[in-house]
C-alpha positions in Angstrom: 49.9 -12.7 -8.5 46.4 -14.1 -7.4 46.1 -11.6 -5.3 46.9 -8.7 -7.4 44.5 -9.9 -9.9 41.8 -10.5 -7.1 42.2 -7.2 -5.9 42.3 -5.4 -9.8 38.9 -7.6 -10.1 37.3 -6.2 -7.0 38.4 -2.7 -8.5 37.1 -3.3 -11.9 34.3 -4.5 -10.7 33.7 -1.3 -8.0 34.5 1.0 -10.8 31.7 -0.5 -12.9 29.0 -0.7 -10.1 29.5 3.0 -9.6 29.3 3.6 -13.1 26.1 1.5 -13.1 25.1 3.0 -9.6 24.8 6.4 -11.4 22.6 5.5 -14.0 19.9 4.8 -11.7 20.6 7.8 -9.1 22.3 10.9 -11.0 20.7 13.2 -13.1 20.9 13.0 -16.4 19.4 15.3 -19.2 15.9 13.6 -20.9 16.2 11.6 -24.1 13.3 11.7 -26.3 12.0 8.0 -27.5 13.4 9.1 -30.6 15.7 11.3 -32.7 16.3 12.4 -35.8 13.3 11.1 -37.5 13.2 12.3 -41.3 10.7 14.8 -42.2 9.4 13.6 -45.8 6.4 15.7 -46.2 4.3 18.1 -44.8 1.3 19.3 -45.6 -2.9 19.5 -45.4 -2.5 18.8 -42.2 -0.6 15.8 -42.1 3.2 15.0 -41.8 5.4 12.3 -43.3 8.0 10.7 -41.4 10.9 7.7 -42.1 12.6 6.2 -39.5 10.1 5.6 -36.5 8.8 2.7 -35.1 6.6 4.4 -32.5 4.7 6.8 -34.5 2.9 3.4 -36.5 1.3 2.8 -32.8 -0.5 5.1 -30.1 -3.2 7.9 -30.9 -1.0 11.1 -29.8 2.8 11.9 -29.7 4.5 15.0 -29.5 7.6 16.0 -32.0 10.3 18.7 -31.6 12.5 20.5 -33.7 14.8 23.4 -32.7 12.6 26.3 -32.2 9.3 24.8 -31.8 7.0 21.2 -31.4 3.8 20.4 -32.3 1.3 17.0 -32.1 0.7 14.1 -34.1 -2.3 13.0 -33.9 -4.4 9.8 -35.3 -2.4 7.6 -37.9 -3.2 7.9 -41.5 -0.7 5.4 -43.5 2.2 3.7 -43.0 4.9 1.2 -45.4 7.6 -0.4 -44.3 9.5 2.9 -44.2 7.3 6.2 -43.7 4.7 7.0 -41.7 1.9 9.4 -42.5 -0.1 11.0 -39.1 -2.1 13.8 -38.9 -0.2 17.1 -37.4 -0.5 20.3 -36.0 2.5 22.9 -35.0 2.0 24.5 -31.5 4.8 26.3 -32.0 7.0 26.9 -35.1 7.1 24.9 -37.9 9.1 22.2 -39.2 11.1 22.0 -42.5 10.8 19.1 -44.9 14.3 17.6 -45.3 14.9 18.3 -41.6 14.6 16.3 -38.5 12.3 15.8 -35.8 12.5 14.2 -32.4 9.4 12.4 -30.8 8.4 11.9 -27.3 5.6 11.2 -25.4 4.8 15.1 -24.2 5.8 18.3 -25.0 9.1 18.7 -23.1 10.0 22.4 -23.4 5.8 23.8 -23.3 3.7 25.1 -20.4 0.3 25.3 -19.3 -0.5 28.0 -21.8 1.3 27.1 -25.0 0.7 23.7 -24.7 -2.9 23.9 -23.1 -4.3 27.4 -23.0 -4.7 27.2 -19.6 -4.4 30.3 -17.4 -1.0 29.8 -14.9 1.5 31.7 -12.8 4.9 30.3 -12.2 5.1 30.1 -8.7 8.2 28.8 -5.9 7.4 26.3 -3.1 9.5 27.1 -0.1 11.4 24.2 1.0 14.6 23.6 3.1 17.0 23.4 -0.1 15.2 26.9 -1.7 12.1 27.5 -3.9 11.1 24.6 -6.2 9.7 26.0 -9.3 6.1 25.0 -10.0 2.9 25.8 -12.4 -0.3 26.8 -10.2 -3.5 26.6 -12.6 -6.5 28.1 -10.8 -10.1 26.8 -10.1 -12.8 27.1 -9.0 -12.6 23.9 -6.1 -11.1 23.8 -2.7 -9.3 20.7 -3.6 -6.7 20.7 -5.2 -4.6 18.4 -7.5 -0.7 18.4 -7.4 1.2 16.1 -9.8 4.6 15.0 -9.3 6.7 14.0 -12.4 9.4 11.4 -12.9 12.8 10.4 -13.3 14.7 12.4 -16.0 11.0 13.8 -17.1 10.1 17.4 -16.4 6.7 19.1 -15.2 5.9 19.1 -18.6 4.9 15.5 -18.1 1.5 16.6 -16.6 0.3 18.9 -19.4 -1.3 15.8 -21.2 -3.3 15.1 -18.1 -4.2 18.5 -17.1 -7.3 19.8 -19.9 -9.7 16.9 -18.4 -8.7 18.4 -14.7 -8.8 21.9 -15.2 -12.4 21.2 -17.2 -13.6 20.1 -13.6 -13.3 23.0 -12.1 -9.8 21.7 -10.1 -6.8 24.1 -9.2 -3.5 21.9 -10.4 -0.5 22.4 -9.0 2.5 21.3 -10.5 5.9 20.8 -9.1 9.2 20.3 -9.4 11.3 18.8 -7.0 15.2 18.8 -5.6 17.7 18.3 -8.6 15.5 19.5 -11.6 16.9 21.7 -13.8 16.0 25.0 -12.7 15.2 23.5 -9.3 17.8 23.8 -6.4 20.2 21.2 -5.8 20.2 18.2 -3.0 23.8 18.3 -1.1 25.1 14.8 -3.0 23.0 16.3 -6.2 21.8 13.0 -6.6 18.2 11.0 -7.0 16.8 9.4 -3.7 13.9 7.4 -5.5 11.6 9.1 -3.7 13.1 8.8 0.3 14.5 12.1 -0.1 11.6 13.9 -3.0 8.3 13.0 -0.9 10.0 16.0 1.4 9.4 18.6 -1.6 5.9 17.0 -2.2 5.2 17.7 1.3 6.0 21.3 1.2 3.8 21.9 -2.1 1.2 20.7 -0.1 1.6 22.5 3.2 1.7 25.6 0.5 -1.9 24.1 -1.0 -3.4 24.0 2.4 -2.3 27.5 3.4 -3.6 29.0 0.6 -7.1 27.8 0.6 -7.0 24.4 -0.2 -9.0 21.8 2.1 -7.5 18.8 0.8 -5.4 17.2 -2.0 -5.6 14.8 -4.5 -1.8 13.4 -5.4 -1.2 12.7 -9.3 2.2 10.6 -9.4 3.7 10.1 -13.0 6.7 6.8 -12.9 9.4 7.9 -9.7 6.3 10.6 -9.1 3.8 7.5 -7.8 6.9 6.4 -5.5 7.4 10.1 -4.1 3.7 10.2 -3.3 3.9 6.4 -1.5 6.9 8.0 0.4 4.9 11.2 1.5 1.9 8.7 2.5 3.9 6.8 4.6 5.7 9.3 6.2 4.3 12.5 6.2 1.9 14.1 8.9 -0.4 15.8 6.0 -0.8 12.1 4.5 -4.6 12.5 6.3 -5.1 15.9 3.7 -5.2 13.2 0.9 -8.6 12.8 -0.6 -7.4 10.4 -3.0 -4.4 9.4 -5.4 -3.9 9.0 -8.8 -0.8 7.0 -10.5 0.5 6.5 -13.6 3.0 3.4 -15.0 4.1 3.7 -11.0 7.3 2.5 -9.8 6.3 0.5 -7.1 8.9 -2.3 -6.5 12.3 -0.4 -7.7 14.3 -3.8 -7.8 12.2 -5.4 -10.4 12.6 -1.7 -12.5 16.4 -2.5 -11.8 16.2 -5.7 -12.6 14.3 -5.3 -15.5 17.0 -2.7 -16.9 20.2 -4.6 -16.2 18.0 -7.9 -18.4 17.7 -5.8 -21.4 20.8 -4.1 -20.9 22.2 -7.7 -20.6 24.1 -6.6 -17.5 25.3 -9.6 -15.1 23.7 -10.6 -12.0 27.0 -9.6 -9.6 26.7 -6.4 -11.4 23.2 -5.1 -10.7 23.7 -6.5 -6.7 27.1 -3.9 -6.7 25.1 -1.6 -7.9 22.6 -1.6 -6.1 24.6 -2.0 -2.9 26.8 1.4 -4.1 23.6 3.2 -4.2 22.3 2.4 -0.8 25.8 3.2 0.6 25.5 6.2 -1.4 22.0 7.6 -0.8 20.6 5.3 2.2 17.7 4.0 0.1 16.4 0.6 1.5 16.0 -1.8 -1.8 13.5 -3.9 0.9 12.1 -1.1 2.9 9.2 0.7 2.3 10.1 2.9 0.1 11.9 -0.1 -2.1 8.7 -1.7 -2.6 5.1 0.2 -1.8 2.8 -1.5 0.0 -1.1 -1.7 -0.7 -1.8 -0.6 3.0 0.0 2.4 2.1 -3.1 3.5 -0.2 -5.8 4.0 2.5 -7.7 6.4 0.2 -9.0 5.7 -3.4 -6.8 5.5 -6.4 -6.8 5.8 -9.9 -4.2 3.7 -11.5 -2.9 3.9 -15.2 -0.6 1.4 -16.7 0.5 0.1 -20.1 0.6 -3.5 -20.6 3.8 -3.3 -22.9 5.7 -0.7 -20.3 9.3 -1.9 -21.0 10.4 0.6 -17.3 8.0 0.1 -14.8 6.9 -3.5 -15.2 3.0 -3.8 -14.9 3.1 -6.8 -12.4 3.3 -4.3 -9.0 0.5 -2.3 -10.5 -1.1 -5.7 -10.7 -0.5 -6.9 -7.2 -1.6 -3.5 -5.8 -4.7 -3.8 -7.7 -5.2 -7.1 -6.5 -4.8 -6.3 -3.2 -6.4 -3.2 -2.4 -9.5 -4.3 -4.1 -12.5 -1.6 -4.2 -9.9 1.4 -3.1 -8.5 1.1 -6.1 -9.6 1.5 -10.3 -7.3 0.4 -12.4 -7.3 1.2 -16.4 -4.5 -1.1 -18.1 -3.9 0.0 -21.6 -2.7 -2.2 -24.4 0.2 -1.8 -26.3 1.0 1.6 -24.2 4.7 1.4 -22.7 6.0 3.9 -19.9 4.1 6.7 -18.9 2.2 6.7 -22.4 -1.6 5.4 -21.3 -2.3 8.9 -22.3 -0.6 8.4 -26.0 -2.2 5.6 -26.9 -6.0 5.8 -25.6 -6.2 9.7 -24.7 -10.4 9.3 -24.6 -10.1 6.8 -22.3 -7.6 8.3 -20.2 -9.5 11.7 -19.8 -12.7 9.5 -19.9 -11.6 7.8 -16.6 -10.4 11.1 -15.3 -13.2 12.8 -16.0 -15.9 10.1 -14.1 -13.5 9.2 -10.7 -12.3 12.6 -9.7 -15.5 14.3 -8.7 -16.5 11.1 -6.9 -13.8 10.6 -5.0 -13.4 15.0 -4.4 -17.1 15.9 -4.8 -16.3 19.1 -2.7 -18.6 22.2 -3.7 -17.4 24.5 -5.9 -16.2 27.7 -4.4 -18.4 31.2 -5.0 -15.3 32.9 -7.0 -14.7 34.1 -10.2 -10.5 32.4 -11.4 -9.5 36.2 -11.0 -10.3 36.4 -7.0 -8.7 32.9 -6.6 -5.3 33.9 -8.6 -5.2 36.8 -6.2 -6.3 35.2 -3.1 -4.6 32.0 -3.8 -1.6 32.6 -5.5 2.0 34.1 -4.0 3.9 36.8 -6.4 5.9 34.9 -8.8 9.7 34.7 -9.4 9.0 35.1 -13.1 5.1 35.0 -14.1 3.8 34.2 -17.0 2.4 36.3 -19.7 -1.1 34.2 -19.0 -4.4 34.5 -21.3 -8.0 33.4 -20.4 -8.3 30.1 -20.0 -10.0 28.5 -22.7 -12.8 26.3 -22.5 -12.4 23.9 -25.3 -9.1 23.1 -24.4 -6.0 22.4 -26.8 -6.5 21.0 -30.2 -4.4 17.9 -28.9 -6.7 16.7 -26.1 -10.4 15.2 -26.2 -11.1 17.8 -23.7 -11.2 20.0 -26.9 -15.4 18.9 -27.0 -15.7 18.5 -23.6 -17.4 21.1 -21.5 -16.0 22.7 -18.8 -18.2 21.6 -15.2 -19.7 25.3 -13.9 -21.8 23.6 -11.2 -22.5 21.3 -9.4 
């Protein structure tokens, strides 16, 4: 009878790692930060809302309804039940008695919707099939590809990308191996990074053949850990001018950790688990790509992080900071949790942006008009956009709405 009940244990306890094993490793479909917020009022450019906690913190967040999304910008008033921010629809409009959802960027946009920003959709060849990506022309021979993270989509970067594409930078942003849309790894499973840095790689063999002379790597959460794999193990790592990472995971067993604590998960639990997915995908927990070295980061890098990110924990950033010293500029930002520097301070994000990248790529700007580059530059796409000119205030969103766009040099 011991036996029997040892064994059922073992099984129980199998059948609960697994199940714990795929919340870390298999794709799931995004969650917003939160649903069904009540819409109480709208009007004069404002909107009401009951029921959120996060839109009474942060400068920005983005709110969907079905058919359309729009952006809430700086807070007006707030009681203990609704909110009051100002608001602008992008697309649609919501009802008053209906619902919203709220998220940290705007999940189902693009370049041109959410950005007004000129952009083909374009396929990066890799060994699985073409990994769907957003090519954004400039007028610079280096170029910026940004990677997004776990369970987030490409739409991730489109905060990010006004302050780029005002410096003259082409952007390049991809998707990688079990995206929706995106082909499908043979285990159609998550590697953390071992298995993504390969799709990284190909974007930027495709950058380099199509004009660019180097690359700056914008990683977003399980983004930054894909662009520490590539480093470490890619031959192209020496076409890096320089890095940029935001709320990085770079020390996946304290993001474990961190999880199973507020999940209250036990101990034996979250060891099985993480044993099920090594055996599963071959990811080291204490390898490289476990936890990121500084001496990975030979080049500079620009390194966002929220000091109340409840995902990522700040203290890698920290160490990473610490230890790479002068390489690398760090901009922590109160009360911001994961991936939302950008939410809470957006001037200072695009402020920081804005004064590091030409210093660290201060390449010359190329003799071509965006039209020549599209046609030089980019391959025909599986389904291209209907693109406009690119506007040069930017989206009514970002700070880079009164920022000029940089013509020379």
């Amino acid at each position: 009878m011991v036996a029997i009940l040892a064994a059922l244990a073992v099984v129980l306890l199998l059948g609960a790692g697994w199940y714990y094993s795929d919340q870390i490793i298999k794709p799931t479909p995004r969650i917003p930060l939160e649903t069904g917020l009540g819409v109480v009022a709208l009007g004069d450019g404002c909107i009401t809302l009951s029921g959120s906690e996060l839109a009474r913190a942060g400068r920005r967040w983005f709110l969907e309804w079905p058919g359309g999304y729009g952006v809430a910008g700086d807070l007006v008033s707030a009681d203990r039940i609704h909110v009051t921010r100002r608001f602008q629809a992008l697309v649609g409009a919501p009802r008053v008695g209906g619902a919203v959802d709220l998220g940290a960027y705007p999940f189902r946009s693009d370049p041109r919707h959410a950005c007004d920003l000129t952009y083909q959709d374009i396929g990066i060849h890799t060994h699985l099939g073409a990994m769907p990506a957003w090519f954004v022309p400039g007028t610079r021979d280096t170029w910026v590809l940004m990677v997004h993270g776990l369970t987030a989509n490409r739409g991730e970067a489109l905060r990010a990308m006004p302050a780029i594409a005002a410096l003259g930078y082409p952007i390049l942003v991809i998707s990688y191996r079990n995206d929706v849309g995106a082909p499908a790894s043979k285990d159609r499973l998550y590697h953390l990074g071992q298995g993504e840095w390969e799709d990284l790689q190909a974007a930027v063999r495709y950058a380099l053949k199509q004009g660019a002379r180097r690359v700056v790597l914008f990683g977003f959460s399980m983004g930054g850990s894909t662009v520490a794999d590539m480093l470490d193990r890619s031959e192209h790592s020496h076409d890096v001018a320089a890095v940029i990472l935001d709320a990085p995971v770079l020390d996946w067993n304290a993001v474990v950790q961190l999880a199973a604590h507020q999940r209250r998960v036990p101990d034996v639990l979250t060891t099985v688990a993480e044993w099920l997915v090594s055996m599963r995908t071959g990811f080291a927990w204490n390898g490289h790509e476990g936890r990121v070295a500084a001496s990975e980061f030979t080049m500079p890098v620009l390194l966002f992080h929220g000091t109340a990110d409840a995902t990522a924990p700040i203290g890698p950033s920290e160490s990473l900071a610490a230890a790479a010293g002068e390489r690398v500029t760090f901009v922590r930002t109160k009360g911001a949790g994961h991936v939302q520097s950008w939410n809470f301070d957006p001037d200072g994000y695009e402020r920081a942006l804005r004064a590091w990248l030409p210093r660290v790529a201060p390449d010359s700007l190329l003799r071509h008009s965006p039209s020549a580059i599209i046609a030089a530059w980019v391959s025909p796409a599986p389904s291209p956009s209907t693109a406009r000119p690119c506007s040069r205030s930017g989206p009514p969103w970002s700070p880079s709405a009164s920022a000029t766009t940089a013509t020379k040099r």
